[in-house]
Every structure is written in C-alpha cells, then in structure tokens.
LOKEDO-598531 format. One record per residue: y, x, z of N, C-alpha, C in turn; residue in one letter. Coordinates in pm, whole numbers, plus 50000, padded with zeros to 5 digits. Layout:
<pados>
YXZYXZYXZa...
</pados>
This chain:
<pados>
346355855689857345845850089983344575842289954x343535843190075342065837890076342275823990127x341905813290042341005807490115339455806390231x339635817290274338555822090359338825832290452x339655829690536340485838090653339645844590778x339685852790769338755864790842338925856190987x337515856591045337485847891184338055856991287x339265848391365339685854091499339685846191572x340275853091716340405847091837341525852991915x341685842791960343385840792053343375836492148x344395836692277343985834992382344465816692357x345805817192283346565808192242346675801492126x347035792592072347635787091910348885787991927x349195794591784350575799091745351675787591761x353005790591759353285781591801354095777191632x353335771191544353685771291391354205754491400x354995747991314355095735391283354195727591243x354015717691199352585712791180352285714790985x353635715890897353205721590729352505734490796x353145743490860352835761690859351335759690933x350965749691027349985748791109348875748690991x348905738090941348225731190814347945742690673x348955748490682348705762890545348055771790565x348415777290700347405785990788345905785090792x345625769690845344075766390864343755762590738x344165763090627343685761490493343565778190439x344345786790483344045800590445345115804590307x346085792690306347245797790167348125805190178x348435811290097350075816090094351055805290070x351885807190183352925804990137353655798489998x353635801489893354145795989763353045788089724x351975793889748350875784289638350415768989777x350845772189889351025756989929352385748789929x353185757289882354435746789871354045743589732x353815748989625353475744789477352665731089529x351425731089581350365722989597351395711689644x351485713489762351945699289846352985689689717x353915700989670354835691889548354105683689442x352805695289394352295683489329350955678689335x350965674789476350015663789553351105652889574x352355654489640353505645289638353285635289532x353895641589424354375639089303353625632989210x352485634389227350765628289152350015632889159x348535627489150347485631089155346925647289061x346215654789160346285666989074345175666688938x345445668688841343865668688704343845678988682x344595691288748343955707488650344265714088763x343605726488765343515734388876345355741088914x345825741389041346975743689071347595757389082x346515766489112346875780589073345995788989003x346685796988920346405802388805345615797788686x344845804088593344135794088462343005787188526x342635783088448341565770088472340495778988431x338995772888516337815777788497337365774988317x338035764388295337725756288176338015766688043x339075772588067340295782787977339215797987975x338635797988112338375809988126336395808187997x336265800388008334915794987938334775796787823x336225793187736336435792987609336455804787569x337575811587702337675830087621336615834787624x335685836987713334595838287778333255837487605x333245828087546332685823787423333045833787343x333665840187291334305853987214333575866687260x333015865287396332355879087474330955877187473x330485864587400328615864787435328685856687570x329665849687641329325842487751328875823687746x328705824687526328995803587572327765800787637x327975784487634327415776287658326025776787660x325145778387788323715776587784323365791987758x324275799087778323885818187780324335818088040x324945828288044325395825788164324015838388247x323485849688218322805855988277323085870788287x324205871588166325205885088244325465891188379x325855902888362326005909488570327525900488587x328555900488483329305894088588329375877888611x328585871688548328085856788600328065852188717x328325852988816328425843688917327335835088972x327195821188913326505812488923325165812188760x324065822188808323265821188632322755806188571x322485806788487322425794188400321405785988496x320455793388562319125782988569319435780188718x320505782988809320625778188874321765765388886x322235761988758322945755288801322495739688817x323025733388934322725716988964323455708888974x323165697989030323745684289049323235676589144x323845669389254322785658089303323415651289229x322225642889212322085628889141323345619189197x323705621589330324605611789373325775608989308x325965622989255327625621689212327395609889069x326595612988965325865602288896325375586688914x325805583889038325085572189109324945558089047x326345551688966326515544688872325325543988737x325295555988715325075560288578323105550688624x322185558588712321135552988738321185543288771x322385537688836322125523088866322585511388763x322835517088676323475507388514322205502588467x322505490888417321155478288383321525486988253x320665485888219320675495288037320455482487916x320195471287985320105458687853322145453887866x322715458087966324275454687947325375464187904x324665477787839325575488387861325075498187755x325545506087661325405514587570325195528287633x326045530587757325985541187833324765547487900x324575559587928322845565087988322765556188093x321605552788115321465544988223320205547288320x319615544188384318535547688452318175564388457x316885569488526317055582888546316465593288438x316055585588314315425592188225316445591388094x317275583188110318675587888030319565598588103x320335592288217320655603088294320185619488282x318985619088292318525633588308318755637888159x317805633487990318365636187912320295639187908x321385634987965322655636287922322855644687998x322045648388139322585659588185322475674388162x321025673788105320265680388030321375691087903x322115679087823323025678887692323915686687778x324525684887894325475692787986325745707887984x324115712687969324025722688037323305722788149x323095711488273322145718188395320525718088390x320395728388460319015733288465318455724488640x318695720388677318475717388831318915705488853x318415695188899318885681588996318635680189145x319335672089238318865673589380319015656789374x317825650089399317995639089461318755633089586x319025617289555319395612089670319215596089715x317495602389671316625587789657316335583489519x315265576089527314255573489423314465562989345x315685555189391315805543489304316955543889195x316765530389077316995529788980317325520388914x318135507688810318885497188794316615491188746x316765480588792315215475088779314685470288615x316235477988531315605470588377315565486288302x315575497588399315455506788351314125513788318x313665522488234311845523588223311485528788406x310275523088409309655525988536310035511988652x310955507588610311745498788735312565501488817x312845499388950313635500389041313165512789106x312375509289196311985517089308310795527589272x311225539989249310345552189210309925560189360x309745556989454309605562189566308245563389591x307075567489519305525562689547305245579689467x303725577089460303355584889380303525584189267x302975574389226303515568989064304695569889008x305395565889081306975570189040307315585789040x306775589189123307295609889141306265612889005x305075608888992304515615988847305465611588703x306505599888699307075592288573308355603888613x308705606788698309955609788738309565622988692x308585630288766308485646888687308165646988558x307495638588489307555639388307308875640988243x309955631888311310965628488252311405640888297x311875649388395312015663888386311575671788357x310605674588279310205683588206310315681088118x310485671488028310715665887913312215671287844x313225668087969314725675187950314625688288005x313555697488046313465707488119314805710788239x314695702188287315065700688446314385702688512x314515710988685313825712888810314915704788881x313665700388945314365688189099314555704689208x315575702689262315395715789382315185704989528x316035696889517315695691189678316195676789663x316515672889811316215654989801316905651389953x317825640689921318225637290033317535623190076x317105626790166315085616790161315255613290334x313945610990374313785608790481313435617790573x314385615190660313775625590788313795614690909x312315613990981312285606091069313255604291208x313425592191215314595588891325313735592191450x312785586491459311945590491605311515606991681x311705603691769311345618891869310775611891978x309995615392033308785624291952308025610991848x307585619291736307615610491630306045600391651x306515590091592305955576591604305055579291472x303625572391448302615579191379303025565291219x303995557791256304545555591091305685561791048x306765565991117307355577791068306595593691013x305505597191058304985607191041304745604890908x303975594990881302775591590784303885591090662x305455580590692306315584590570306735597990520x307435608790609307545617490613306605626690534x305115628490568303865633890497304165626890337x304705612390328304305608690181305785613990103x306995615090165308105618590119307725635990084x307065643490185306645654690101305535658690016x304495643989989303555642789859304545644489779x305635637789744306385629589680307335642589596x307645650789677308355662589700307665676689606x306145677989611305575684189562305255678589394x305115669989383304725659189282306025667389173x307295664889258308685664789171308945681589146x307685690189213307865705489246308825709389244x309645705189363310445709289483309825717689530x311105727689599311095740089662311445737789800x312315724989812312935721189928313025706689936x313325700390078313665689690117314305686990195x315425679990191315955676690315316535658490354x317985662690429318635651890449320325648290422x320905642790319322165642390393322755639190544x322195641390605322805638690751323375652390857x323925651290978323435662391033322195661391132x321545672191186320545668891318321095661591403x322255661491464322425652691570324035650891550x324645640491596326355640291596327195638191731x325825646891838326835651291965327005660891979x328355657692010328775676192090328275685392167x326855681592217326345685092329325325690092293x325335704892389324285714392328322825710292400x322665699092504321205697392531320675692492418x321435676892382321505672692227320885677692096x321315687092089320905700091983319675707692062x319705712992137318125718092188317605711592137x317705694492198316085682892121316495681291970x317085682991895316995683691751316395694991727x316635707191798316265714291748314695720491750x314285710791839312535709791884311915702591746x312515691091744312155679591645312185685391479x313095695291464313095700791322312365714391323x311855722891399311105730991400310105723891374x309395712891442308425705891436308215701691306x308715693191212309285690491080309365699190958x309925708991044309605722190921307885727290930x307935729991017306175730691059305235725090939x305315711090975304915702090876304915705790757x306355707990746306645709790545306275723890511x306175731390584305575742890599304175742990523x303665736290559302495733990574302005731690414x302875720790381302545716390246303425723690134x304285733990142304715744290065306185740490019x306265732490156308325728990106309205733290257x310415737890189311535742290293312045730790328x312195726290475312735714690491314515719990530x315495710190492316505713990505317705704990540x318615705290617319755698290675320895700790647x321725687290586323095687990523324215686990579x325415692790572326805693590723327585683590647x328095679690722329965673790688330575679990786x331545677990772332495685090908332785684991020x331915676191083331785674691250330915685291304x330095687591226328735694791254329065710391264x330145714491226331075728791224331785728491321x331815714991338332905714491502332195723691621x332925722791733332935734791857332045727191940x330965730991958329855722592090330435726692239x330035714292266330465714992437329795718192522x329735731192587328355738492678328775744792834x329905744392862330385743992962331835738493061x332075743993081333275740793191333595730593265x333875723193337334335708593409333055697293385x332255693193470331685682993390332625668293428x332225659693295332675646193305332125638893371x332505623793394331755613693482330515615193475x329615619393348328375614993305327535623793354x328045637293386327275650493448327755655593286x327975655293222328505665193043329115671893002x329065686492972330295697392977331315691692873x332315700692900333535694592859334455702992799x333725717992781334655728092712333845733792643x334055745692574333405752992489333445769292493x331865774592444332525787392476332315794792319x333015785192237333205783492070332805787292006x331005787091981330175785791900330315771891838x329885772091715330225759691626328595752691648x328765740691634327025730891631326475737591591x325955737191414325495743091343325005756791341x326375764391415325845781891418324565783791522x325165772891627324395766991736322975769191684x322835758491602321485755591545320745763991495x321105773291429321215778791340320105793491413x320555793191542320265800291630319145797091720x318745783691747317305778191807316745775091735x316825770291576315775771191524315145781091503x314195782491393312665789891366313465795691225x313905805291157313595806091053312945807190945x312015808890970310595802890865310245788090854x311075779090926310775767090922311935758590874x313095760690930314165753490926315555761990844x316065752590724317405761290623318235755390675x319485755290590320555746590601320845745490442x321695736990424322695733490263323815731490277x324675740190280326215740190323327285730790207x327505720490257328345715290158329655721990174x330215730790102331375737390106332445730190087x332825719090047334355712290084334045705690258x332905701290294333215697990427332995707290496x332695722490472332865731490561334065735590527x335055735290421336425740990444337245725490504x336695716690480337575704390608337675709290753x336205711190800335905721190929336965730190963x337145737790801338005753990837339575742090939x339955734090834341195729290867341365718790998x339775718091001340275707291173339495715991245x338815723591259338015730091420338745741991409x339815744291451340635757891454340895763891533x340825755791679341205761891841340345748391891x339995754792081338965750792187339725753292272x338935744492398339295749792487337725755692552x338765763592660337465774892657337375770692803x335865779392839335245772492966336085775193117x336855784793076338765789393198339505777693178x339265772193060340825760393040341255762292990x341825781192913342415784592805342125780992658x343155777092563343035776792446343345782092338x342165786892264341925797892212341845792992060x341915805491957342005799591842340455804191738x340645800591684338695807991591338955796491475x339585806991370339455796191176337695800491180x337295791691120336165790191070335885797090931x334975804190906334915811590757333765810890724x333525800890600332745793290547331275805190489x332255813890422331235819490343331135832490435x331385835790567331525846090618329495842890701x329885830890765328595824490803327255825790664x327645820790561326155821390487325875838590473x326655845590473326825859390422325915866290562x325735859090703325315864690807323965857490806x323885847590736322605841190756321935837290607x322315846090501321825841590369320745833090327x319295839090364318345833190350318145820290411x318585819190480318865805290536319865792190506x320425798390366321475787490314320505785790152x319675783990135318945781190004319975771489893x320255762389968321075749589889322385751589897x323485747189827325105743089863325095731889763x326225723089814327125713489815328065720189725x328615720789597329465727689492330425717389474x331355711689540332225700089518333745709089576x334825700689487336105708589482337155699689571x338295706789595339815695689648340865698889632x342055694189630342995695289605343505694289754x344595702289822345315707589982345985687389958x345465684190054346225668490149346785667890245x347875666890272348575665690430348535652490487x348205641290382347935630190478346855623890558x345395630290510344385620290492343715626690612x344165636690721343465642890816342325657790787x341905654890653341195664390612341565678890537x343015678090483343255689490457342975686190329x342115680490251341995683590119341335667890073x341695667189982341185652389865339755660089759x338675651089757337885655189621338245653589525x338125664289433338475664189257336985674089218x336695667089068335945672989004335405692089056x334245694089013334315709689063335285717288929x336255726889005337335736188908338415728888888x338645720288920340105712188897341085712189054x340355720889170340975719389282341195735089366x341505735089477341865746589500340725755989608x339885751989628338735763289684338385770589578x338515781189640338085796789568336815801489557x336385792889445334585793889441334305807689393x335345815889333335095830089278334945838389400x335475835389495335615845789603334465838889662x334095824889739332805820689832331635828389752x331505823989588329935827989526330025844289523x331065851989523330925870389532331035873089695x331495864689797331105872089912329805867589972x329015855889924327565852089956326405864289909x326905864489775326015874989682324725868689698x323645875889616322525869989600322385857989514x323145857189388323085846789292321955848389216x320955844689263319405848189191318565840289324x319385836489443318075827989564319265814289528x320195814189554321095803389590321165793989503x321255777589508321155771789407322365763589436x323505764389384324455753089388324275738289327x324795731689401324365715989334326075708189373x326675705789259327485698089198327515687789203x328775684689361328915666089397330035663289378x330225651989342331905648289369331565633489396x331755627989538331455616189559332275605289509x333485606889454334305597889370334425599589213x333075603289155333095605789075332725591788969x332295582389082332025569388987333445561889007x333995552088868334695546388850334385532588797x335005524988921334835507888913335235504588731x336625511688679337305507988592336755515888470x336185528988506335995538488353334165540988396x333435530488316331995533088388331585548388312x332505554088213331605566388157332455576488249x332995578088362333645583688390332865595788474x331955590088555330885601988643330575611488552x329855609588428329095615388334330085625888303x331095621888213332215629188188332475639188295x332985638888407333485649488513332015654288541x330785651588542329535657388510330035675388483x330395670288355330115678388212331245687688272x332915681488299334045690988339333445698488417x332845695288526331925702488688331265715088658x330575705488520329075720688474330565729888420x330935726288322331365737888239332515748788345x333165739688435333645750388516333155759788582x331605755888683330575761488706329995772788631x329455771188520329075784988413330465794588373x331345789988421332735797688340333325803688467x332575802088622332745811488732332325830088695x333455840288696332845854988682333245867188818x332355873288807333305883588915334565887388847x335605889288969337015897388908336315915288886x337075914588777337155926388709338535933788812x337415949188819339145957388940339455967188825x
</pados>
C-alpha cells in the first residue's frame, strides 16, 4: 500500500471509525498502521517502521560502486549534486557563539561540516549569524552575500534558494520594492537560481484573496525575472486546503463552499508560469493528504478528494523546482497525522514520491527537520544532518 492514494471523489465520506478514517487518509495498509500506531504508543520512533532502513540500504549499496559522494547511477533517485539542506534545520549550529563551544559554529563552519556530510546545495533562511562568528551577525548586505559566497565555494556548496523577503505591501510601497530589488542583488551575489518565501501567498480561503496574491506575485516574479532568479512560494498545510468559491454566502457577502480545487492548485493556475514556482514541502503536503479529505460542495453535498502529493508535481513539474525533504512518523494525537523525524527514519515513501515526479536532474530536494535542534544535545542538528544526507543518497529505484 501507497502512501499516495490515487485522487477520488465521492458523493459522500465513508462511513469508517475515526483509526480506519485516519489510515485511509494517510494511504496505509492495514498492518503497517497497526505496527505504527503500537510503536508510536509505546515510544518514540528512531528507525524507519517498515521494512530496512535507507541507512542499511547505503551500506549494501557501497559493495555495488554506490558509496559515499558517488550517487549518479540510472538507479539513483536523488543525484549527488542535487542534494540539500535549508540552513534552518541547522539553526543552532549558526547561531552558536564559537568563543563558548568546540562545536561548528557560525556559517563558515557550518558549511565546511556540511560539506564533510556529503551536500552539494544549501537553501537559506536568512542571513544571520551568532555575532562572534567571522563576518559578525548580520550578513544581509552586499558585503555579507560576497563573505558568504567565498565561504561556499570554498566547501564547494551552491546556495539554491532563500527564505527571504517577500514584500507585505500591495500594491507595493517604493521601500518594500527597493528591499526586495536588494534581497535579489543579494540572491545573485550567492548565485541562486531561485528565491523565495517560507510563507504561503495568502492564508484565506477565499478565492478573490488569491486572485490579489496572485496579481502581486506575477508582479514579483516579473521583477526577479528580470534579474535572472525564479521567485518561489513555500506550503504548509492550510495552503492544500479546499478554497471557498461558491455556494451560500455568509454575513460578510463570502462563499462558503467549495467546488474542491485546493488553494495552491488554485494558484497554481492564475499565475504566469514563467514567472511564478512553487517548493512543495512534502510532510506538510502529506498533513494536507490527512486533514483536507472531503468538502462541501456548492449543492451542500459532501464529497470526498485524498489529496496526492506527488500526483500534483507530476502535472505541474516544471513548476515545483524546490522540495521540502523532511520525514514523520503516523500520529493519532497531534491533529496532523504525522510527528517530524529525521529524513529516512519515518514513514513517507520518498522512493515512490522521487520515481513518480521523475526528472531527478531539474528537482532539487532540500532537507528540513524543524526539531532537529536540541536544547539538551547541542551536537544534535549536525548529527541528524548527516543521518538525513546519508538516507537521502541511499534513495534507489525498485528493481522489478
């Protein structure tokens, strides 16, 4: 069974319990979510829950011409030079005073250890840095993007993108512009291919809503257009949710049903494609899979539509340049369906998302795990770093 359940529609939702409801919109079988739930119960999960580990598969993998820092074989998956990281999951690590700590610290250690990793690629998430680290604090200038690209080339790292500024104003105000223009000096400096935002365009349900985002980022891409960068926008799982475009209006004059297009696909659809990408963070688009599962539709009926993560980039490829490469373990308590764990230690089926995308030669995965810093174990980011990469290069097609 897929984690990636062929999209339908129903007039109705089944009438399942709320475990069978929950296994369903996760896309499991049967056994391998009763396995899970027991040991999510029972303790925290540290190794992947069904079948061998990406980790296992790496080692054998080393016997065939596949180690470490090779990865350009046909059945490779993810090739060596694409593999990344945002910086975020690292966040500790740059922000460590380096006169209190033995550990990498600032972004020119950092990059050297990630370097030692294995990745070829970083994605920013902002320019700053612990202030006793070389350069100082705040690298956000020109000066800082020229110290910042030495130090990547130095570890032969490429920056791919940046979760930076995208102006709050519409129609834009001429000091938002002027930042914006210097965030993509800034951008070229670091020779970036892309730029974007962690955010989404807008966080209403409402498709007028999205029209004016979607004026404002054509506009934006325009811009970056201009100066030789893809501008680009990051999801969490609201943004997969079902926009509201017709049926009943509310007090406000505001539709109130759906005729279950998702935001995003929404978007996806008024923008420009020559101007405007997306960067699919794939654990909050499989949160999506498990909470936007049924609508009501613009009759009143409620209808069902799983969401299929990689079914969408596969219809709109060129337009997904970036992903979000972060893993989870199946949660029944936390609303989301799934907890973050390291990438390869959890249960999304990155073998099946990276072979039904295809095109592993445009796509650049970038490797987050936002709990990857630890109050108690400060070498702890770095470390699951390294677990992340090596699971990453040790992704292959199945052999039939």
């Amino acid at each position: 069974m897929t984690l990636f359940p062929r999209t339908t529609g129903t007039d109705a939702p089944t009438a399942d319990g709320p475990d069978e409801a929950l296994r369903r919109s996760l896309g499991v079988g049967r056994r391998r979510f009763l396995t899970t739930c027991t040991a999510v119960a029972g303790a925290a999960v540290a190794a992947p829950v069904f079948g061998a580990s990406p980790a296992l598969a790496h080692d054998q993998d080393r016997g065939r011409g596949h180690g470490h820092g090779h990865g350009h074989g046909g059945d490779v998956l993810v090739p060596a030079d694409k593999r990344g990281i945002i910086l975020y999951t690292v966040r500790d690590a740059t922000a460590r005073d380096p006169l209190a700590s033995d550990l990498p610290s600032g972004f020119r250690e950092v990059f050297k250890q990630l370097a030692r990793h294995g990745y070829r690629q970083v994605e920013f998430a902002g320019y700053n840095q612990h202030a006793n680290a070389p350069g100082g604090a705040g690298l956000e200038s020109v000066a800082g993007a020229k110290l910042l690209r030495s130090w990547l080339d130095e570890y032969g790292l490429r920056a791919q993108g940046n979760h930076g500024f995208i102006p709050s104003s519409w129609p834009l105000t001429s000091a938002d512009l002027d930042t914006f223009k210097k965030h993509l000096e800034i951008a070229n400096i670091l020779g970036m291919a892309h730029m974007g935002t962690g955010g989404d365009p807008t966080g209403s349900p409402y498709r007028a809503d999205w029209d004016v985002a979607a004026d404002k980022w054509n506009a934006l891409g325009e811009i970056a257009r201009r100066e030789g960068i893809k501008l680009y926008t990051h999801n969490h799982d609201a943004a997969y949710g079902f926009l509201l475009d017709g049926g009943p209006l509310d007090a406000q004059g505001r539709p109130t049903r759906s005729s279950g297009i998702r935001k995003l696909e929404y978007f996806l659809k008024v923008t420009d494609p020559r101007l405007v990408w997306l960067e699919m963070d794939i654990f909050w688009a499989h949160v999506a899979q498990y909470k936007f599962h049924t609508y009501t539709a613009h009759d009143g009926s409620t209808r069902r539509n799983v969401f299929d993560p990689a079914g969408l980039v596969a219809r709109h490829d060129k337009r997904y340049p970036l992903f979000h490469a972060k893993d989870g373990v199946v949660s029944t308590t936390n609303g989301m369906g799934y907890e973050m764990v390291p990438f390869g230690t959890g249960v999304i089926d990155y073998t099946t998302f990276f072979s039904r995308v295809g095109h592993r030669n445009y796509h650049n995965p970038m490797i987050e795990d936002d709990n990857s810093p630890s109050a108690t174990d400060p070498a702890q980011s770095l470390r699951e770093a390294k677990i992340s990469y090596d699971n990453l290069a040790a992704l292959r097609k199945r052999r039939r």
